[in-house]
NURO-578416 format. One line per 10 residues: their letters; for each residue x, y, z of C-alpha. Coordinates in nm, 2 decimals. Layout:
A) X,Y,Z | ... .
This chain:
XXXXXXXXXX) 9.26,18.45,8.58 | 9.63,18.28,8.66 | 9.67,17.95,8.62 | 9.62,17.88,8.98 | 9.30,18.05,9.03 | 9.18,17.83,8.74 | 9.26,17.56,8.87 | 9.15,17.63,9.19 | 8.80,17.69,8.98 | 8.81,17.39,8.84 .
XXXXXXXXXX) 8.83,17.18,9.17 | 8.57,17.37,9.29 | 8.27,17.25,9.07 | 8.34,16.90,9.25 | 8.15,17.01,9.53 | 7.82,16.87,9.47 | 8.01,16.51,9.54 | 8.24,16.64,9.80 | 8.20,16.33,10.00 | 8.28,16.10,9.69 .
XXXXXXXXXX) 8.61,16.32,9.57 | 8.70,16.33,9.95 | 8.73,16.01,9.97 | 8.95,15.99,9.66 | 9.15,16.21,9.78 | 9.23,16.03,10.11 | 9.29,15.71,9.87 | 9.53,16.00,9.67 | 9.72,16.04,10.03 | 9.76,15.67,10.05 .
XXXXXXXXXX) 9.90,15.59,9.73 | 10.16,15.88,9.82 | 10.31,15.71,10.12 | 10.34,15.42,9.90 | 10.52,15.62,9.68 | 10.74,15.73,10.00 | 10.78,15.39,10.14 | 10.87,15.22,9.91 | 11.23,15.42,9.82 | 11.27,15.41,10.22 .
XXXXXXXXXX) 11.23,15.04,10.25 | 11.41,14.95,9.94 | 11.72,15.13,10.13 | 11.64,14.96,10.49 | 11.64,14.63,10.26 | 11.96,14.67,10.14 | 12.11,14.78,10.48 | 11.98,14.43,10.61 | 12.17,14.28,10.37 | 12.47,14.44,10.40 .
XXXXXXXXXX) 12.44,14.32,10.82 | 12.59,14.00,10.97 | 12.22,13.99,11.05 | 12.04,13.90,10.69 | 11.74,13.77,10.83 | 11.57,14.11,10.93 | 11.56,14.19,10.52 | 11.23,13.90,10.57 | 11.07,14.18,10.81 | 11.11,14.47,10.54 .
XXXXXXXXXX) 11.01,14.26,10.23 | 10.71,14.17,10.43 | 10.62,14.51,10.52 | 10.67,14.57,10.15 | 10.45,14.36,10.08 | 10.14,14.47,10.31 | 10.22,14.83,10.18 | 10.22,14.69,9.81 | 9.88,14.54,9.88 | 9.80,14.85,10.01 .
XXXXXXXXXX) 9.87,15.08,9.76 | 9.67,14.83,9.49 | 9.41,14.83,9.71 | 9.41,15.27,9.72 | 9.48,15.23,9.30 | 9.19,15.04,9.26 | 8.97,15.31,9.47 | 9.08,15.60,9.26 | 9.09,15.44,8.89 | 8.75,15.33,8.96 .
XXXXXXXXXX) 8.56,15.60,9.05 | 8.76,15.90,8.92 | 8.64,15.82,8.60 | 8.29,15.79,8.73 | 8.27,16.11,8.90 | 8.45,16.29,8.62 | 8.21,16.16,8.40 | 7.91,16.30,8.60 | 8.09,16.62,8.64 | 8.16,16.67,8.31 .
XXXXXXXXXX) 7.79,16.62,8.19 | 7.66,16.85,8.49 | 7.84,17.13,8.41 | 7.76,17.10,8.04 | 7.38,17.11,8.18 | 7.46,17.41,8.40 | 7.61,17.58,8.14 | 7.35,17.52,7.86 | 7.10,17.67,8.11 | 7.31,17.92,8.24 .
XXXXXXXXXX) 7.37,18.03,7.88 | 6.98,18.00,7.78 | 6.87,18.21,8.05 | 7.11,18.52,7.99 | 6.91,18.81,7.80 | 6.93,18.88,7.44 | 7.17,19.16,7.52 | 7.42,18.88,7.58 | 7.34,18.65,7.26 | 7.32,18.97,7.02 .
XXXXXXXXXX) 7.68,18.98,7.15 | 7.77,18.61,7.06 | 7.85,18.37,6.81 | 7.70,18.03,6.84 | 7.96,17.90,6.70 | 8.21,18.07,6.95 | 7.92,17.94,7.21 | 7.95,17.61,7.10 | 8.35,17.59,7.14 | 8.34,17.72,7.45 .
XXXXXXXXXX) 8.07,17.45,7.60 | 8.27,17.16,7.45 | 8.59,17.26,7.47 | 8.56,17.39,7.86 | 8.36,17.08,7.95 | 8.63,16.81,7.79 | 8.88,17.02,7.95 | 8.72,17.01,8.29 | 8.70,16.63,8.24 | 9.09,16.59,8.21 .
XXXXXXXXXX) 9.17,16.79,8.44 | 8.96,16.65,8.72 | 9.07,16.29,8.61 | 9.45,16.40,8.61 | 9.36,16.52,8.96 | 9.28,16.24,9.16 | 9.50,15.96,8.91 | 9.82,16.15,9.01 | 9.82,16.55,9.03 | 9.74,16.49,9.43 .
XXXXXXXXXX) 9.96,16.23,9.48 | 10.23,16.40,9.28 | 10.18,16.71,9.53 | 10.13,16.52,9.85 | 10.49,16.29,9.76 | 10.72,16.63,9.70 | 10.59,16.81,10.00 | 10.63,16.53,10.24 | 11.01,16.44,10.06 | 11.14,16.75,10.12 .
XXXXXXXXXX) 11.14,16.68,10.50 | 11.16,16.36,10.49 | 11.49,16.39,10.25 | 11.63,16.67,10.53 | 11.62,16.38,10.81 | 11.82,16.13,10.63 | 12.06,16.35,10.48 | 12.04,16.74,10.45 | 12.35,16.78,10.19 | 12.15,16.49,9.94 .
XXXXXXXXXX) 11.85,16.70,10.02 | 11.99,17.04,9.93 | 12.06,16.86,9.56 | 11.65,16.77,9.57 | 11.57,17.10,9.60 | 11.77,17.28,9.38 | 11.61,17.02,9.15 | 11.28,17.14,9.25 | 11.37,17.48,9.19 | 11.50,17.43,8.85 .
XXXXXXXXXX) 11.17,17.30,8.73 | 11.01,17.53,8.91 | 11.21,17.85,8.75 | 11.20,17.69,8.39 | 10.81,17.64,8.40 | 10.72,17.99,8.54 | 10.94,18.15,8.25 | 10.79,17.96,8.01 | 10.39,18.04,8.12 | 10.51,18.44,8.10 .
XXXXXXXXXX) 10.65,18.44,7.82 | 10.42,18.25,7.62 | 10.05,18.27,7.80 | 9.96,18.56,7.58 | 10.00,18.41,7.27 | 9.80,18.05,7.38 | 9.55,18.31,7.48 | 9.58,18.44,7.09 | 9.59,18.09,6.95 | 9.24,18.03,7.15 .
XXXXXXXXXX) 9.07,18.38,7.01 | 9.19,18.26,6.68 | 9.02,17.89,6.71 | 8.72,18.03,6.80 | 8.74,18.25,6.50 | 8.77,17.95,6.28 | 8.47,17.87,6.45 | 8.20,18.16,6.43 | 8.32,18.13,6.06 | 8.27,17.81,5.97 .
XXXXXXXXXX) 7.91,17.81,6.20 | 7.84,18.12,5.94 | 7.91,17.91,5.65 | 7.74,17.56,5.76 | 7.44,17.76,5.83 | 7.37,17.95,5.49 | 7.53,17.70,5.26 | 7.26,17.84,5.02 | 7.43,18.21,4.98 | 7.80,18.00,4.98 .
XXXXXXXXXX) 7.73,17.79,4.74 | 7.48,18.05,4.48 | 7.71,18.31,4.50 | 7.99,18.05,4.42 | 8.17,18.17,4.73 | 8.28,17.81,4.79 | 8.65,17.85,4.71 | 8.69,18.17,4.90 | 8.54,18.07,5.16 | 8.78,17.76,5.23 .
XXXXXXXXXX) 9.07,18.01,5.12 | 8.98,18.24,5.44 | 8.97,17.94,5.66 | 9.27,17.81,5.54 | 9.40,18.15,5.60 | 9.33,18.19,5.98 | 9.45,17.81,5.99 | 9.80,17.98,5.89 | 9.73,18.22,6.12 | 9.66,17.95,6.44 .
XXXXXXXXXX) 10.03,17.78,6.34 | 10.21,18.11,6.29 | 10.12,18.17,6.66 | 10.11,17.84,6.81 | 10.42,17.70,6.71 | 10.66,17.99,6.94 | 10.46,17.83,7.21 | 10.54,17.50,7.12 | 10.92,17.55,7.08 | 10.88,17.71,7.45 .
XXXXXXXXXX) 10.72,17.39,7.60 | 10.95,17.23,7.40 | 11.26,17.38,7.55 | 11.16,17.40,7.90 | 11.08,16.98,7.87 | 11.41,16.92,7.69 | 11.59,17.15,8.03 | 11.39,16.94,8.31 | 11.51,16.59,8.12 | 11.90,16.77,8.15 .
XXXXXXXXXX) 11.83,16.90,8.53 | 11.67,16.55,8.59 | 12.01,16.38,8.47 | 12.26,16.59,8.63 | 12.05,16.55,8.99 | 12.11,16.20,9.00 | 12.47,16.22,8.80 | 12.52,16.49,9.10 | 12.35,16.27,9.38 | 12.60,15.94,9.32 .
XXXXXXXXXX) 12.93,16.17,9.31 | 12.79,16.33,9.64 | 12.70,15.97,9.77 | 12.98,15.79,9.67 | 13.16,16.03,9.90 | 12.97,16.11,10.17 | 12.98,15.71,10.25 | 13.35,15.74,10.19 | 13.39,15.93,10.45 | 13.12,15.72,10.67 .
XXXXXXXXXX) 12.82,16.00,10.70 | 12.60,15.80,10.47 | 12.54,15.41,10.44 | 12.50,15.22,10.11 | 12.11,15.19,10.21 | 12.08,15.54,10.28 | 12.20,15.62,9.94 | 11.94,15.36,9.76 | 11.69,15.53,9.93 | 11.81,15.89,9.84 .
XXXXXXXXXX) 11.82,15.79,9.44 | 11.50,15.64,9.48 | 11.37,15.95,9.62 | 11.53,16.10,9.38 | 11.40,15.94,9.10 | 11.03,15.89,9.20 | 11.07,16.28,9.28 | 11.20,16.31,8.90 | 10.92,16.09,8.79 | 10.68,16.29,8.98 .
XXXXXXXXXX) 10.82,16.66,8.87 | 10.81,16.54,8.50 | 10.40,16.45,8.57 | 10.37,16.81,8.75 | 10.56,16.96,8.46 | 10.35,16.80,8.20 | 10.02,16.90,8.41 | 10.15,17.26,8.44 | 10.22,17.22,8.07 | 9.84,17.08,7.99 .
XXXXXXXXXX) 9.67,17.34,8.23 | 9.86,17.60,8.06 | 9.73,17.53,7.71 | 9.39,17.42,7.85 | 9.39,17.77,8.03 | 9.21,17.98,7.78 | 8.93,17.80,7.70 | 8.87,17.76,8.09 | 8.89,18.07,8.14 | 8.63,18.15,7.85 .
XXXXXXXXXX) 8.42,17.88,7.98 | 8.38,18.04,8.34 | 8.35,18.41,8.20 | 8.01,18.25,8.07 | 7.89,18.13,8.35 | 8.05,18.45,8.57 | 7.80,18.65,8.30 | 7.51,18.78,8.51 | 7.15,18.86,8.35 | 7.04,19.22,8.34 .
XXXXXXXXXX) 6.70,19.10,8.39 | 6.72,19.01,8.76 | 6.44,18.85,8.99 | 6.29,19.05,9.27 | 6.35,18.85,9.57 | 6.00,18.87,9.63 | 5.88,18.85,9.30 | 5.56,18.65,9.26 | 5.37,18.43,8.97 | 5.12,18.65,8.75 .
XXXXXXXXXX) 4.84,18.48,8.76 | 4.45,18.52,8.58 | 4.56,18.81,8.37 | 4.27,18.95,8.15 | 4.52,19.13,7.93 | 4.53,19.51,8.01 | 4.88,19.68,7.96 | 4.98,19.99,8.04 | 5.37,20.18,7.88 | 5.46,20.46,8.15 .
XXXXXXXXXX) 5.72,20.68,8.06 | 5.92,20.40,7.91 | 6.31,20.50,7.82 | 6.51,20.26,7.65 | 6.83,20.20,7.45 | 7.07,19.91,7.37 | 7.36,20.17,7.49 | 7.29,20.42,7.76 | 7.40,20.67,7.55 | 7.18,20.63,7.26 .
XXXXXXXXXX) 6.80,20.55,7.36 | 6.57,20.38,7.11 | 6.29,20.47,7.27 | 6.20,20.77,7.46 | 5.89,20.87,7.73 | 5.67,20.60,7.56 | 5.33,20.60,7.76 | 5.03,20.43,7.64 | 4.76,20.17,7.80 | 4.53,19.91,7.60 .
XXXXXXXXXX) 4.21,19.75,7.73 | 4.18,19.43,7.78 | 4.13,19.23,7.51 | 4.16,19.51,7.26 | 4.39,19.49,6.92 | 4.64,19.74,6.82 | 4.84,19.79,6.55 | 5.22,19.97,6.57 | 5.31,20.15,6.34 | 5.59,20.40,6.19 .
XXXXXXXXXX) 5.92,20.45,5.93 | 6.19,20.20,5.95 | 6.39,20.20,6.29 | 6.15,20.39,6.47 | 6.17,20.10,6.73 | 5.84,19.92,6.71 | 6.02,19.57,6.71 | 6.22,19.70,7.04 | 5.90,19.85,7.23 | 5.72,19.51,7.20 .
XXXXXXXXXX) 6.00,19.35,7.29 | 6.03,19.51,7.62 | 5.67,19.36,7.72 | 5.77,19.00,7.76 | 6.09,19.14,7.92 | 6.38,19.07,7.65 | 6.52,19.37,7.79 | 6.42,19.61,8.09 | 6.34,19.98,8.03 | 6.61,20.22,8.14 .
XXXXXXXXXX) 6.37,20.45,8.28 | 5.97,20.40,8.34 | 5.76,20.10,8.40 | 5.56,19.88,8.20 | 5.26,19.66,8.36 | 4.96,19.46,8.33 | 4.65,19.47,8.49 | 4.86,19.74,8.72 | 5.14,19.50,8.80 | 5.49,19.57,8.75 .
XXXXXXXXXX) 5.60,19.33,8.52 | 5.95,19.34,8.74 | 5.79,19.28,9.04 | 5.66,18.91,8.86 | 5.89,18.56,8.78 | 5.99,18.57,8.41 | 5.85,18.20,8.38 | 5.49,18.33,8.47 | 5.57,18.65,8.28 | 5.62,18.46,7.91 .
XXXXXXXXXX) 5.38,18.20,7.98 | 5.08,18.47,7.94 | 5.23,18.66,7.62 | 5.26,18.42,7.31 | 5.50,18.59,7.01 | 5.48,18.52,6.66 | 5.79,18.65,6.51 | 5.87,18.74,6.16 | 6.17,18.49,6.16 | 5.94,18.19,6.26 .
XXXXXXXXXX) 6.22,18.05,6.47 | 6.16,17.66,6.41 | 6.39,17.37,6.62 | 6.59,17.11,6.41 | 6.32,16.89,6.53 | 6.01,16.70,6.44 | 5.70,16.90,6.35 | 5.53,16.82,6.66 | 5.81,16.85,6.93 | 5.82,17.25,6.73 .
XXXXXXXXXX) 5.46,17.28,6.83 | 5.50,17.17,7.10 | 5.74,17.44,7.25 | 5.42,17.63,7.27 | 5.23,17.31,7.54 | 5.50,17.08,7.62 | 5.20,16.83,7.71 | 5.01,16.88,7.42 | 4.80,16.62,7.30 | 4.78,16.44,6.95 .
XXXXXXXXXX) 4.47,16.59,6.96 | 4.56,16.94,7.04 | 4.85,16.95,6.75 | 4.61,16.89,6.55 | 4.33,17.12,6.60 | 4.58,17.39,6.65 | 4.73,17.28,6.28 | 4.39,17.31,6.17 | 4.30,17.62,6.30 | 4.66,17.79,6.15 .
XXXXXXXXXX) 4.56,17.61,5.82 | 4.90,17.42,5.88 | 4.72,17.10,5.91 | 4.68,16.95,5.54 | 5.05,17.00,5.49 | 5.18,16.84,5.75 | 4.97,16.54,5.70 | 5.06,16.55,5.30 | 5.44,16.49,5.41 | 5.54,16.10,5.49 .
XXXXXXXXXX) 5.59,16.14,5.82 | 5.34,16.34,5.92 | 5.37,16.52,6.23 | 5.72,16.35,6.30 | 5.89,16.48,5.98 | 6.17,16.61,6.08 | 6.20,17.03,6.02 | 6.58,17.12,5.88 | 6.78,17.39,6.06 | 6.62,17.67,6.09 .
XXXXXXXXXX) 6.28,17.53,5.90 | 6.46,17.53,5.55 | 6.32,17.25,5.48 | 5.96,17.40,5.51 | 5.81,17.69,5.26 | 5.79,18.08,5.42 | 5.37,18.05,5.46 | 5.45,17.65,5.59 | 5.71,17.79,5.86 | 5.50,18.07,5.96 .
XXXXXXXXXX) 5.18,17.85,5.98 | 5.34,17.62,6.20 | 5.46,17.90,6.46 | 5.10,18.05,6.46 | 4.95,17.69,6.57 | 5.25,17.71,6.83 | 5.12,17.99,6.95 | 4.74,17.87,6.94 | 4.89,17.62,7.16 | 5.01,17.80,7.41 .
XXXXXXXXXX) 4.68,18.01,7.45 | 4.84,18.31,7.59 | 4.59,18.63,7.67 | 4.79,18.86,7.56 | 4.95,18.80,7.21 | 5.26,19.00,6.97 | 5.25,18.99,6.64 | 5.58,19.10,6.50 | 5.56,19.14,6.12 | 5.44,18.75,6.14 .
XXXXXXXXXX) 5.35,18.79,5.72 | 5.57,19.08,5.57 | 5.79,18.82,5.44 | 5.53,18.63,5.22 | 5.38,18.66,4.90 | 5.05,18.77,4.86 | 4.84,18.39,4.85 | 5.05,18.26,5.12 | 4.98,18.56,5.29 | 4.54,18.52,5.25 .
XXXXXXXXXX) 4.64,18.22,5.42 | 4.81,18.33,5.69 | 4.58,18.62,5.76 | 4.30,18.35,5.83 | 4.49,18.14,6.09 | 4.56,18.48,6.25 | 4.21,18.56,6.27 | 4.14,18.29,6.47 | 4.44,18.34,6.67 | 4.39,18.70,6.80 .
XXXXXXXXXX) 4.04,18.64,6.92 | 3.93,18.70,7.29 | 4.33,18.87,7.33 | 4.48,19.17,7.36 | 4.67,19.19,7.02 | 4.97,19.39,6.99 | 5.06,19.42,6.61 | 5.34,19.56,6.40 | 5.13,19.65,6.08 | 5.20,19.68,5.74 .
XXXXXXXXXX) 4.84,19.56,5.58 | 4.59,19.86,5.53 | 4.27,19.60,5.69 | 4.51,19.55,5.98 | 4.53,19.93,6.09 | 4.17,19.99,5.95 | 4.03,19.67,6.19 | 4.24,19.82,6.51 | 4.12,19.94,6.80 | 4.42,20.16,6.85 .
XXXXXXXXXX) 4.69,20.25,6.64 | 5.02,20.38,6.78 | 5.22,20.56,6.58 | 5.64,20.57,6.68 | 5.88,20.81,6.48 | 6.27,20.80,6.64 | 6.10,20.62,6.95 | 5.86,20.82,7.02 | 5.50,20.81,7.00 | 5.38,21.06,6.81 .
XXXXXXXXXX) 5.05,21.00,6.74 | 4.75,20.76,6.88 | 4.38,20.69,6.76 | 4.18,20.48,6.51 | 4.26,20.50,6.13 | 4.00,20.77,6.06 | 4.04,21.01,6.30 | 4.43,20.96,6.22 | 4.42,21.03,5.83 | 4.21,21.35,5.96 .
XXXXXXXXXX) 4.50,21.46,6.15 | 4.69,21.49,5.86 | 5.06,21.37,6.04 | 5.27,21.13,5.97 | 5.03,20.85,5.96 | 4.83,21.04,5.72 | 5.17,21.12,5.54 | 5.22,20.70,5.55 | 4.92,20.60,5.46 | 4.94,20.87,5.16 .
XXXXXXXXXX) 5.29,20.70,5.06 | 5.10,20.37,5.06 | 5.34,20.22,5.31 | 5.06,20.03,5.37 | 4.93,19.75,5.14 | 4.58,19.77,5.05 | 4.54,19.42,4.89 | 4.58,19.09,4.91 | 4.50,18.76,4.69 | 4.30,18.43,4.82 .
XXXXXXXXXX) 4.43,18.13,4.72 | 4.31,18.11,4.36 | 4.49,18.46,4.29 | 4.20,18.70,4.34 | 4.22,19.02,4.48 | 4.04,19.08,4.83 | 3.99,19.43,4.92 | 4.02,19.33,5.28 | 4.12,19.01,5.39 | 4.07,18.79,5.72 .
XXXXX) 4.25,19.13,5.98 | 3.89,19.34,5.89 | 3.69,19.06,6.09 | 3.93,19.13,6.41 | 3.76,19.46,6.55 .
C-alpha cells in the first residue's frame, strides 16, 4: 500500500462519527481562511497606512479582530473534540481488531506470533490515534491554506507566485525521493521490531526453560544482536529524513531571500505596493510554516507506514471458515454424527486425512485410535469446525455442520484438550468460559464433580485466586481438573476428549479418570485413547493409520482381526494400569464404568 492509500485507510475508519469529524473538518476550513486573512489584511493594514487616508487601517484592524475571534472560536472546536473522537477511535478499532483477530481460524494463528500479534494491535492503534489527531489539529488546514494560496498568490502577483511554487515543488521533489529511496528499509526496520518481539514473547513465556538451561545470557546476547541489527538499518533512513529536512529549511530561506530581491524591485518599478509585498512574505511564510508541518506529517506517515500497513493486512485477512448466508442455529441436538468421505490437509498438496467416513449413535462413546501422526488430533478437530474438510461433509443429526452458525455449532461440542488452555485469570472467571452466567453454586458442583473442588477451596482465595499464565501456577492433574469442570459447565451433548490425561502421572491420572466418568455420561464421547479400559469400555473404536481409517469395531472383535490394532495393542501402546490415590494398582479404572 503507498503512503497515500494508507492514509486514505486511515481516514476511513472515522466513519462511524462521520457527522462529528465533519463538523471538524468544516471548523479545519475555518481556521484556514484565518490562516489566509490574516497575511492579506496585514498587507491591506499597511497600505492604509502608507495613505493620506490613515483612518481606514481602524476598518481592517477591526475586521482583524472579528476574524481573530473567529479563528479562536474554530481552535477551540477542533482541540476539543479531536482529542475526543481520536480517543473513541482509537479504542474501537483496538476492539474491532481483537475480535477480528479472535475470530480468524487456527490456520491463521498457527501462522502467528502473539508477540508479533501484540505489536501490531498496539502499535497500529497508537499510530491510528496520531495520525487522526494530526488530521483535524493541522494536516487539513495545512492542505486547505496551500491549495487556496496558490490562486490566491496568482491574483496579487503571478511573478511572487511563480517563486511559491517552485517552493512547493522543491519540498515536494525532496520528500518523494526520500520515501523511494528509503521505504524499503523502514519496512525492514518494522520486520526486524517485530522480530524483537516474537522473541522476547518466547522468552517471557517459558522463563522456566531460559532460566534451567542457563540460557539467560544468550538469550539477551541475541536480542541485543537484532537490536544492532534495527540501528544498522534505521539509521540510512534517518540520515535521509535528515537531509531532506536540512534542504526544505535551505529552500525555505532562499524563497523569502528570493521573494524581497524580487519585491524590492517589482515596487521599484511600481507593479507591486509595499502592502502587497507584506502580504506576499506573509504568505510566504505561513506557506513555509505550513510545508514544514506537511513535511514533518509526510515524514511521521512514512515511518508510521509499516505498522499500518501490517495492522490492516489483519483485519483485510478473511476466515476460511465462512457463514452460509442462510445458515441457521443448531438447535436440540441428541448427538449423532456422521464423517462422509472427509479429505483434509493443512496444504492442498499434502492431505492429512483421506476418504474418512464413519457415523456414531447418539450418545454412544468412541475411542480413536492409531501411530503417532496418523491425524486423530486433526479429524476431531474438524467436528467443531477449526478447519473445513477439503472434500466431504461432516454432520449431525444429518445437518451439515456448514450449513449451521459457528456460535450454535461450538456451543453443543465441549473439548477437553491435552494442553488445558487456562486464562491468566481467576479460577472462576476460567470456569466460567464454559457458562458465562454460571452461578456460585454451579462452580462449585461442577469443581466437585471434576474432583477439582477441595483444591481450590485449600488455596487463600479460593475460587478468586488468580491462575498464572498459562495455569503454571496450578499442578498438571489441578489444570486439567479445572478444564473438565469447564466443560461440565458448559453441558455440551456431544463431548472431545483429546489426550485430556496422557500428560499425567499415574495417581493424578485415577483422579482424572473419575471426573471424566461423570463427564462423558448421557454424550456422545469422542476420545483419543491411550488407556487399555478406555478402548475396552468403547462402543466403537476407530482405528486411523496415515489418515485413513483402517479399521472399526469393539476391542474384541478388533484383537481378532489381527491388524494394526491387534499389532498396537500387542506393542502395549496402550496402558493397562493405573494407581488410585494411595498408589495401588487398578486393573481398570473409572473409563470401564463408561459403556
Amino acid at each position: 500500500m503507498s503512503l497515500l492509500q494508507i492514509y486514505l485507510r486511515v481516514l476511513a475508519l472515522l466513519a462511524p462519527e462521520r457527522w462529528l469529524a465533519t463538523a471538524l473538518a468544516a471548523a479545519n476550513v475555518a481556521l484556514a481562511a484565518v490562516f489566509l486573512l490574516e497575511p492579506w489584511l496585514f498587507g491591506r493594514l499597511v497600505d492604509a497606512l502608507a495613505t493620506p487616508r490613515p483612518s481606514d487601517a481602524w476598518r481592517y484592524i477591526a475586521w482583524w479582530t472579528g476574524v481573530g475571534f473567529f479563528g479562536v472560536a474554530a481552535n477551540v472546536l477542533v482541540a476539543l473534540y479531536s482529542d475526543r473522537l481520536a480517543h473513541r477511535r482509537r479504542l474501537a478499532a483496538v476492539v474491532d481488531f481483537f475480535e477480528h483477530a479472535l475470530a480468524l481460524p487456527l490456520g491463521f494463528h498457527d501462522r502467528q506470533h502473539t508477540g508479533r500479534l501484540l505489536r501490531t494491535l498496539h502499535t497500529g492503534s497508537s499510530n491510528l490515534f496520531h495520525l487522526w489527531l494530526a488530521f483535524f489539529r493541522s494536516h487539513l488546514s495545512t492542505l486547505i491554506a496551500l491549495l487556496v494560496m496558490v490562486p490566491l498568490s496568482l491574483r496579487v502577483n503571478g511573478k511572487l507566485a511563480l517563486l511559491m511554487m517552485v517552493l512547493m515543488g522543491a519540498f515536494t521533489l525532496f520528500n518523494t525521493i526520500v520515501v523511494r529511496r528509503t521505504g524499503q528499509a523502514q519496512r525492514s526496520v518494522e520486520r526486524l521490531n517485530q522480530e524483537i518481539s516474537e522473541r522476547a514473547g518466547d522468552v517471557f513465556g517459558n522463563v522456566m526453560v531460559v532460566q534451567s538451561f542457563a540460557r539467560v545470557l544468550t538469550e539477551v546476547a541475541a536480542l541485543r544482536a537484532l537490536t544492532a541489527q534495527v540501528l544498522t538499518a534505521q539509521y540510512p533512513v534517518l540520515r535521509g529524513w535528515a537531509w531532506v529536512a536540512v534542504a526544505n529549511r535551505a529552500a525555505s530561506t532562499l524563497t523569502v531571500v528570493a521573494l524581497f530581491v524580487l519585491g524590492v524591485q517589482l515596487h521599484g518599478r511600481g507593479e507591486i505596493s509595499v502592502g502587497a509585498i507584506v502580504s506576499f512574505v506573509g504568505f510566504a511564510l505561513m506557506m513555509i510554516g505550513r510545508m514544514e508541518q506537511l513535511a514533518a506529517f509526510i515524514s511521521e506517515l512514512f515511518f508510521q507506514a509499516p505498522s499500518l500497513a501490517n495492522f490492516f493486512e489483519v483485519l483485510d485477512t478473511r476466515g476460511h471458515l465462512p457463514e452460509l448466508p442462510d445458515a441457521t442455529a443448531l438447535r436440540n441436538v441428541r448427538g449423532a454424527v456422521a464423517f462422509e468421505g472427509v479429505t483434509f490437509g493443512y496444504e492442498a498438496a499434502h492431505p492429512v486425512l483421506h476418504e474418512l467416513s464413519f457415523s456414531v449413535e447418539p450418545g454412544s462413546m468412541v475411542a480413536v485410535v492409531g501411530p503417532t501422526g496418523a491425524g486423530k488430533t486433526t479429524a476431531l478437530s474438524l467436528l467443531y469446525r477449526a478447519y473445513d474438510p477439503g472434500g466431504g461433509r461432516i454432520t449431525i443429526d444429518g445437518i451439515d455442520i456448514r450449513s449451521v452458525t459457528l456460535d450454535s455449532l461450538r456451543a453443543h461440542i465441549a473439548v477437553v484438550f491435552q494442553n488445558p488452555g487456562l486464562l491468566y485469570r481467576s479460577i472462576a472467571d476460567n470456569l466460567r468460559i464454559g457458562k458465562p452466567d454460571a452461578s456460585a453454586a454451579e462452580l462449585q458442583a461442577a469443581a466437585l464433580a471434576a474432583e477439582a473442588h477441595h483444591f481450590v477451596v485449600g488455596k487463600p482465595e479460593g475460587y478468586a485466586a488468580l491462575v498464572a499464565e498459562d495455569g503454571k501456577s496450578l499442578s498438571g492433574g489441578e489444570r486439567q481438573r479445572l478444564s473438565i469442570a469447564r466443560a461440565m459447565l458448559k453441558d455440551a451433548p456431544i463431548l472431545i476428549l483429546d489426550e485430556a490425561t496422557s500428560a499425567l502421572d499415574n495417581t493424578t491420572e485415577a483422579r482424572v479418570q473419575r471426573a471424566l466418568r461423570t463427564l462423558v455420561q448421557g454424550r456422545t464421547t469422542f476420545v483419543i485413547a491411550h488407556r487399555l479400559s478406555t478402548v475396552r469400555a468403547a462402543d466403537t473404536i476407530l482405528v486411523l493409520k496415515d489418515g485413513r481409517l483402517i479399521e472399526r469395531g469393539r476391542y474384541q472383535q478388533l484383537v481378532r482381526l489381527g491388524g494394526v490394532f491387534a499389532e498396537l495393542d500387542a506393542q502395549g501402546r496402550f496402558s493397562a494400569d493405573a494407581t488410585d490415590d494411595e498408589g495401588a494398582t487398578t486393573g481398570a479404572p473409572s473409563l470401564d464404568d463408561f459403556a
